[in-house]
C-alpha positions as CSV (number, residue, x, y, z in Angstrom):
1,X,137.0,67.6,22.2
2,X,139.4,66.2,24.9
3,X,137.6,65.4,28.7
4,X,140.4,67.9,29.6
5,X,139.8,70.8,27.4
6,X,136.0,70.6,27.6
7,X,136.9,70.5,31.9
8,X,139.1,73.7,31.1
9,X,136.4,75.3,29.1
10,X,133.9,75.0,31.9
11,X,135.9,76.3,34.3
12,X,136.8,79.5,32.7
13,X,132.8,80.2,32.0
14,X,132.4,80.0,35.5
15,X,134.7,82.7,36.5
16,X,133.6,84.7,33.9
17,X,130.1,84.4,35.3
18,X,131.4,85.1,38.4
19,X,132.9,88.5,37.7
20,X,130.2,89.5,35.6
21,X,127.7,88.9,38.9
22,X,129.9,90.7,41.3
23,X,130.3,93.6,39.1
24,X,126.4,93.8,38.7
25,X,125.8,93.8,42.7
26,X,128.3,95.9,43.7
27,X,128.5,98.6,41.1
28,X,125.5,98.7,38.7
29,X,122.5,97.4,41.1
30,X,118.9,100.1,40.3
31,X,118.9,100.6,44.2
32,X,122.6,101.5,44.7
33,X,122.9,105.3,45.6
34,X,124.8,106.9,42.8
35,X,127.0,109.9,43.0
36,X,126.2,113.2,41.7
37,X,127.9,114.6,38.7
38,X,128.3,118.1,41.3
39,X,130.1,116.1,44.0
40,X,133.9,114.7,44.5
41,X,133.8,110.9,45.8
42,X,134.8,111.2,49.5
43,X,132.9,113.6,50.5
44,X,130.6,113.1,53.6
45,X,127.5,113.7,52.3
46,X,127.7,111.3,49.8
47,X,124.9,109.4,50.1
48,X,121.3,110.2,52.1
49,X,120.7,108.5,54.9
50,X,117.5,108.1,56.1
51,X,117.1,109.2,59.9
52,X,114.3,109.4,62.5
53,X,114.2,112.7,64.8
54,X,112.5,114.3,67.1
55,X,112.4,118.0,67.8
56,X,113.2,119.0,71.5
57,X,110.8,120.1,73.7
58,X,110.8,122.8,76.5
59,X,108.4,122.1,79.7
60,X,108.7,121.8,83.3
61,X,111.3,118.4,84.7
62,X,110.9,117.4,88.1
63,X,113.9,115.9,89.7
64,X,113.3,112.7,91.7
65,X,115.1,110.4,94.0
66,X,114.6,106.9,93.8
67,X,114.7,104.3,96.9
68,X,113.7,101.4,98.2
69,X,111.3,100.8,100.9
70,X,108.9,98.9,102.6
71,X,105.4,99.5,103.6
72,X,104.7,99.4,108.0
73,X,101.5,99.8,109.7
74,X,101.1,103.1,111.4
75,X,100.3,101.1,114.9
76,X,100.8,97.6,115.2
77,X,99.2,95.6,118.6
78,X,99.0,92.5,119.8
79,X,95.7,91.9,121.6
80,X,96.5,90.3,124.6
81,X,94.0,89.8,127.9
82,X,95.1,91.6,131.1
83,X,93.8,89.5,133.6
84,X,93.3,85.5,133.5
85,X,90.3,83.2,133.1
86,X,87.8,81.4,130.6
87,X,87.8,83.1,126.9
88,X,83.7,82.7,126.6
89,X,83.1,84.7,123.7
90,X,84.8,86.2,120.1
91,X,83.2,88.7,118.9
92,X,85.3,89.5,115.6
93,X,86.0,87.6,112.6
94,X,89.3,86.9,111.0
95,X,90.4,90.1,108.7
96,X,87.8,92.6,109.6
97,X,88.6,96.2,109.7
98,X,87.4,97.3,113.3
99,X,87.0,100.7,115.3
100,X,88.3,102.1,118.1
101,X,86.4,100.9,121.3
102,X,84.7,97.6,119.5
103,X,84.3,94.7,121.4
104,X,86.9,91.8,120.5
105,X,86.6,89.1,123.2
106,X,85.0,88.6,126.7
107,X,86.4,86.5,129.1
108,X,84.2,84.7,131.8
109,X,83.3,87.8,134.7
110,X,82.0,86.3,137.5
111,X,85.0,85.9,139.5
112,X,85.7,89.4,139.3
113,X,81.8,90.0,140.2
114,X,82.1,88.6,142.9
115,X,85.7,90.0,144.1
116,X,83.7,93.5,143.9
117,X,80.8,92.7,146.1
118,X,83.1,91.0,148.4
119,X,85.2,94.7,148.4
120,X,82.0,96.7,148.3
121,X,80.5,94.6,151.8
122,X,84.2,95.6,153.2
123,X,83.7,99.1,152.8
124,X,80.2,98.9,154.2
125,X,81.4,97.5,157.7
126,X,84.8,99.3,157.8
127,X,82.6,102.7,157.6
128,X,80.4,101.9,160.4
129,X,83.2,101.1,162.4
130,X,84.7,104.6,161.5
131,X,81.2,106.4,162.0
132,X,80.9,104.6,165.3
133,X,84.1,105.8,166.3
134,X,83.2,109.4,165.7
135,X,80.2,109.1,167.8
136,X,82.8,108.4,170.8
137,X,85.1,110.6,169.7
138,X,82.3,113.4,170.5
139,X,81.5,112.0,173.4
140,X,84.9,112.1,175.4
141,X,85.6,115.5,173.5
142,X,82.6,116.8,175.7
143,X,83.8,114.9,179.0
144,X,87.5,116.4,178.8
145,X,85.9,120.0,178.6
146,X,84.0,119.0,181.8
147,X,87.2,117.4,182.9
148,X,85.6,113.9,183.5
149,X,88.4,111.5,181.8
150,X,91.3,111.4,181.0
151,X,93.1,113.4,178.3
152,X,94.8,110.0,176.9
153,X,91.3,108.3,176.6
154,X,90.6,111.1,174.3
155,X,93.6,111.0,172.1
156,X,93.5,107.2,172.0
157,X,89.8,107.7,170.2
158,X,91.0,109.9,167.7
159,X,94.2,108.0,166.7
160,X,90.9,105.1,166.0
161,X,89.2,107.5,163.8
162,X,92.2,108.4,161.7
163,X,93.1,104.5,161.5
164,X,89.3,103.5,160.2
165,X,89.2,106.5,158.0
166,X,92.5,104.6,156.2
167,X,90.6,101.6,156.2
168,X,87.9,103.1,154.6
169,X,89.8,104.8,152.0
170,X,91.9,101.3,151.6
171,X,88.5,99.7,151.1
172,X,87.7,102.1,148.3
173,X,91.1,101.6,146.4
174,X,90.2,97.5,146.7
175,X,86.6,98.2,145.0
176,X,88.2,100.7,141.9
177,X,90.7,98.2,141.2
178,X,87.9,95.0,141.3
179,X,85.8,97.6,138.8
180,X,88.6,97.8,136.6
181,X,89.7,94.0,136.6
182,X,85.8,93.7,135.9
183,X,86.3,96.0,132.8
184,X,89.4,94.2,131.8
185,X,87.0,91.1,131.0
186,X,85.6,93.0,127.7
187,X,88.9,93.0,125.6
188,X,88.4,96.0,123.0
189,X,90.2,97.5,119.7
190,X,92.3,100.3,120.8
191,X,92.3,102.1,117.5
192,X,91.2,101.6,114.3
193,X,92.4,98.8,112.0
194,X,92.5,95.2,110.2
195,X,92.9,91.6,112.3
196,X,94.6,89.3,111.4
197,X,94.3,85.4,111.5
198,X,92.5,84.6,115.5
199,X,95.2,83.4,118.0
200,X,92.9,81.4,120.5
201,X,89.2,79.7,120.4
202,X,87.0,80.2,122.8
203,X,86.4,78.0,125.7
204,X,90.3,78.5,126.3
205,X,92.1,79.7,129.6
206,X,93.8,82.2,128.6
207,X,96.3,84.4,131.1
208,X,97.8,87.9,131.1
209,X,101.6,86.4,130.6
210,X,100.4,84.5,127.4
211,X,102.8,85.7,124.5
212,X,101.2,85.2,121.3
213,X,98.1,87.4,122.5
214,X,94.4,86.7,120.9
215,X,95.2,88.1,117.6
216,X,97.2,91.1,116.0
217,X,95.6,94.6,114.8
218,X,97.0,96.8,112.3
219,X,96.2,100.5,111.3
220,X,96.6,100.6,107.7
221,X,94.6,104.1,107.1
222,X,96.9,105.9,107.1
223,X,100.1,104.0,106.4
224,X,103.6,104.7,106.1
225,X,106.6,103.6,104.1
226,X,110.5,103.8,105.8
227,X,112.8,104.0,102.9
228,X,116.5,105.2,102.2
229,X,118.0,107.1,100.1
230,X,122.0,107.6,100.1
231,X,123.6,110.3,101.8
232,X,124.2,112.2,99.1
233,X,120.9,113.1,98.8
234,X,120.0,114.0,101.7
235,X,121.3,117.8,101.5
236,X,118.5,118.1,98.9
237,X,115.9,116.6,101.2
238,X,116.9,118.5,104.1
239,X,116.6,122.2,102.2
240,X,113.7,121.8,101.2
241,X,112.4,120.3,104.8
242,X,114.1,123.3,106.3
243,X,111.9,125.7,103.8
244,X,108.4,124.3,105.1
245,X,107.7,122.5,102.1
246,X,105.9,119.1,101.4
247,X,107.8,116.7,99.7
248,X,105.4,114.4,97.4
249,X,106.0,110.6,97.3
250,X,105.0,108.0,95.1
251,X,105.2,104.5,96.1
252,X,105.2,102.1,93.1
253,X,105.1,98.0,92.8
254,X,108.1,95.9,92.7
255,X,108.5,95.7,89.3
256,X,108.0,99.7,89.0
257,X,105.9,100.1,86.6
258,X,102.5,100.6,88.0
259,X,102.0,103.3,91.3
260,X,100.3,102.4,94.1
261,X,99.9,105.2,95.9
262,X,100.7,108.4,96.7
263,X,102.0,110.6,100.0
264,X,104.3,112.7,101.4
265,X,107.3,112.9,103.6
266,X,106.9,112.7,107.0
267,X,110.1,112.3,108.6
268,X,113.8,111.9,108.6
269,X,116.5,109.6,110.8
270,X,118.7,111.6,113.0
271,X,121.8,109.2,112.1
272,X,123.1,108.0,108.6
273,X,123.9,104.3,108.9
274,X,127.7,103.7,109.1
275,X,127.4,100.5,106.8
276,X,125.8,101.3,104.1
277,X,125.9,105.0,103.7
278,X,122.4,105.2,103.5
279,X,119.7,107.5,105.6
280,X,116.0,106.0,106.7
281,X,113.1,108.4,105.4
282,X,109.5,108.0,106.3
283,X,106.0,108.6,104.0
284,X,102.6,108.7,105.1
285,X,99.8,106.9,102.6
286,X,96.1,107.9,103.0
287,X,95.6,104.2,101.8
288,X,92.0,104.5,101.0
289,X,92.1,101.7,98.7
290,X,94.0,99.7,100.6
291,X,96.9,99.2,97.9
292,X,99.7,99.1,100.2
293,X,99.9,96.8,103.1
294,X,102.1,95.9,105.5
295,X,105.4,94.6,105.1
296,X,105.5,94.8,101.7
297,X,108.2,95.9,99.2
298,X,107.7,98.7,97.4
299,X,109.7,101.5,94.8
300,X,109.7,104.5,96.1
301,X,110.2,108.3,94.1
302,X,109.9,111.2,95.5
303,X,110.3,114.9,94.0
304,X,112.6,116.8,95.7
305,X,112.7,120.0,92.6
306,X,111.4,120.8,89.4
307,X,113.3,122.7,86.7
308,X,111.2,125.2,85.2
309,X,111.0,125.7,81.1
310,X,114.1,123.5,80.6
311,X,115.0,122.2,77.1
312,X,114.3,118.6,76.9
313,X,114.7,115.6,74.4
314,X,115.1,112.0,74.2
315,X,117.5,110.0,75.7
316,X,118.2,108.1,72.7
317,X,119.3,111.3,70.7
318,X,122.4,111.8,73.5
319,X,125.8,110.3,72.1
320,X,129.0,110.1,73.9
321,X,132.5,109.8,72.2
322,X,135.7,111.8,72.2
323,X,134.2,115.3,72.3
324,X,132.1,114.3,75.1
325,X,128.4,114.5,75.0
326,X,126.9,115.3,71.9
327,X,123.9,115.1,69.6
328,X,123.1,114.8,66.0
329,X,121.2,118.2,65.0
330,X,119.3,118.2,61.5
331,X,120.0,121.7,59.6
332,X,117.7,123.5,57.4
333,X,120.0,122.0,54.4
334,X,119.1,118.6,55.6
335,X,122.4,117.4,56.5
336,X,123.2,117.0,59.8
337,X,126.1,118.5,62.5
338,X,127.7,117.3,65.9
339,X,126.9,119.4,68.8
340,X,128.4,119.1,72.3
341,X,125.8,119.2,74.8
342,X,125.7,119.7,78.8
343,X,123.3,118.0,80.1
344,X,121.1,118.0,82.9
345,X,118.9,115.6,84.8
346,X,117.2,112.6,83.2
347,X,114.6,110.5,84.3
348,X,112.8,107.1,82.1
349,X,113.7,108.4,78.2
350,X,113.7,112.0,78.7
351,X,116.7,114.1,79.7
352,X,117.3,117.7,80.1
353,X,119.6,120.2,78.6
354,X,121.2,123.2,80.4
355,X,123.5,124.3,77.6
356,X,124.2,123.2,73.7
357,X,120.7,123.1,72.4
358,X,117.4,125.2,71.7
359,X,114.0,124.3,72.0
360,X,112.3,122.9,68.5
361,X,115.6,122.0,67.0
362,X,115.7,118.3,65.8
363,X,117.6,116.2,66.9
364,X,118.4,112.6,65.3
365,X,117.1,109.4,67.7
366,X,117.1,106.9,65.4
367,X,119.7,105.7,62.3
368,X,122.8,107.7,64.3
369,X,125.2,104.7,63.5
370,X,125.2,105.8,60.0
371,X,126.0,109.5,60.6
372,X,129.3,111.9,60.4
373,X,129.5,115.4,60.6
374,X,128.1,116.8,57.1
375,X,126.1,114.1,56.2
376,X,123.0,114.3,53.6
377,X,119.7,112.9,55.7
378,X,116.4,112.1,54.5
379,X,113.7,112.0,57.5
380,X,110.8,109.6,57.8
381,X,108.8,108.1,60.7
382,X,110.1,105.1,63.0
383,X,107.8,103.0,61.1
384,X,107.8,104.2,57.7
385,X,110.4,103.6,54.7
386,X,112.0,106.2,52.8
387,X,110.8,107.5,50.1
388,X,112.4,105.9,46.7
């Protein structure tokens, strides 16, 4: 046989084999769905496809908005000293939580000592000079009514009494302000809270105009979290405000996932901010275990209603094309039909339905790209197979 016939030969087995294979895999494969003998080819429920669904539920859905905020110390204070001198003692450490009225620092007293005695001998001789003028004043009372001075001499002595009793009383403002510039030396927490990092060491002169203080203190139990939500919303917000009720907030991390804590509303701006069409909101934390602090970012979702007994499903089941809104409901007969839906409020993988849809009807959430109206399903679990 010729090189050229035999080449010939070859390639004509080839396509044979060729066609042979394609028919195979396209028409007579075991796992191919064939058509039943009852059935017309075109027809929509052809073949059975194998679906995941979900029945739909009916329960309470609260309604939430969502915002973003960030965490501020109820009272915030720098810790500065009101009168000047020697810093001779600390009496905290760096990060403690400390009390109302606790000692913080104490700064050197003895000029302030001694400004008081110095005040208190003042007073002494200023009211013997006043009581001595009394005893005269007595005395030429009793010679005008025996007419033995002058009337002047007599008014001159009480004008003196008037002007030492001033004295006196001047003597007495100079020794309560000395007491209280002495108290001013014992620099104390004025409400419960943490430190932070110290300011100053001791053995510094420190003064009252001194800027950066000795340290700062904030109250972080409670604590509070100002927020926005957009404009919009704030109809919502304000009905229920108006109505008495407590608005519930939960304040979650950055990434959203885990909650922090949780608190209610508190208060409300009086303006909306021009720029950004937003309006400032403000929670109260109980922060007990100290999971929020100050200053830092935080999600924050608060329930502003709750739809009672409301029909709900997954969001994975909603579909939107041409008709709208629609879902893919599995019928007693196993095949499935389109039905337009209005739908309600959602929130993470659940949403609601006000109309379309009754509770414990199942509704396809998985294997939808396969699906027309009519079609024949077969249902299994997400992580199962289909029966053969």
């Amino acid at each position: 046989m010729k090189p050229r016939n035999l080449k010939l030969l070859l390639i004509g087995l080839a396509v044979i084999l060729s066609i042979m294979a394609a028919v195979y895999f396209v028409e007579l494969r075991p796992d191919q769905p064939q058509q039943r003998i009852d059935e017309k080819p075109g027809r929509p429920d052809f073949f059975t496809v194998a679906v995941v669904a979900e029945a739909a539920g009916q329960g309470d859905f609260p309604i939430y908005l969502n915002g973003l905020g960030t965490v501020t110390a109820l009272n915030t204070a720098t810790i500065r000293s009101r009168v000047d001198g020697e810093l001779i003692r600390v009496a905290f450490q760096e990060g403690q939580t400390v009390h109302e009225g606790d000692l913080l620092a104490e700064i050197d007293p003895r000029p302030f000592q001694a400004q008081l005695m110095q005040a208190e001998g003042q007073l002494l001789r200023d009211e013997a000079l006043l009581k001595n003028a009394q005893i005269d004043l007595e005395r030429y009372q009793t010679l005008l009514e025996q007419d033995s001075i002058a009337a002047q001499q007599t008014a001159t002595q009480e004008a003196l009494v008037r002007q030492y009793r001033g004295t006196v009383e001047t003597d007495r403002g100079l020794i309560a302000d000395a007491k209280l510039q002495l108290t001013y030396t014992r620099i104390i927490a004025p409400f419960t809270g943490r430190l932070g990092l110290r300011l100053v060491d001791k053995g510094n002169i420190i003064q009252a105009s001194d800027v950066d203080g000795l340290v700062v203190l904030t109250q972080i139990q409670p604590i509070t979290v100002v927020f926005t939500l957009p404009e919009t919303d704030l109809p919502a917000v304000m009905k229920r405000l108006r109505a008495g009720e407590t608005l519930p907030i939960e304040a979650y991390d950055r990434s959203g996932n885990t909650r922090l804590s949780q608190g209610k509303l508190v208060a409300v701006d009086n303006q909306i901010d021009t720029a950004t069409g937003t309006i400032r909101l403000k929670a109260q934390f109980d922060n007990k275990d100290h999971a929020l602090f100050p200053n830092q970012f935080v999600n924050v979702r608060m329930t502003v209603d709750t739809l009672r007994d409301i029909t709900i499903i997954p969001a994975s089941a909603v579909q939107r094309g041409t008709p709208g809104t629609f879902v893919y409901v599995v019928k007693e007969d196993k095949t499935v039909s389109a039905r337009p839906l209005k739908l309600g409020p959602s929130e993470a993988e659940k949403v609601t339905v006000l109309e379309g849809l009754n509770p414990g009807e199942q509704v396809v959430i998985d294997g939808i790209d396969k699906l027309r109206e009519g079609a024949r399903v077969e249902l299994v679990n997400r992580d199962a197979q289909p029966a053969p």
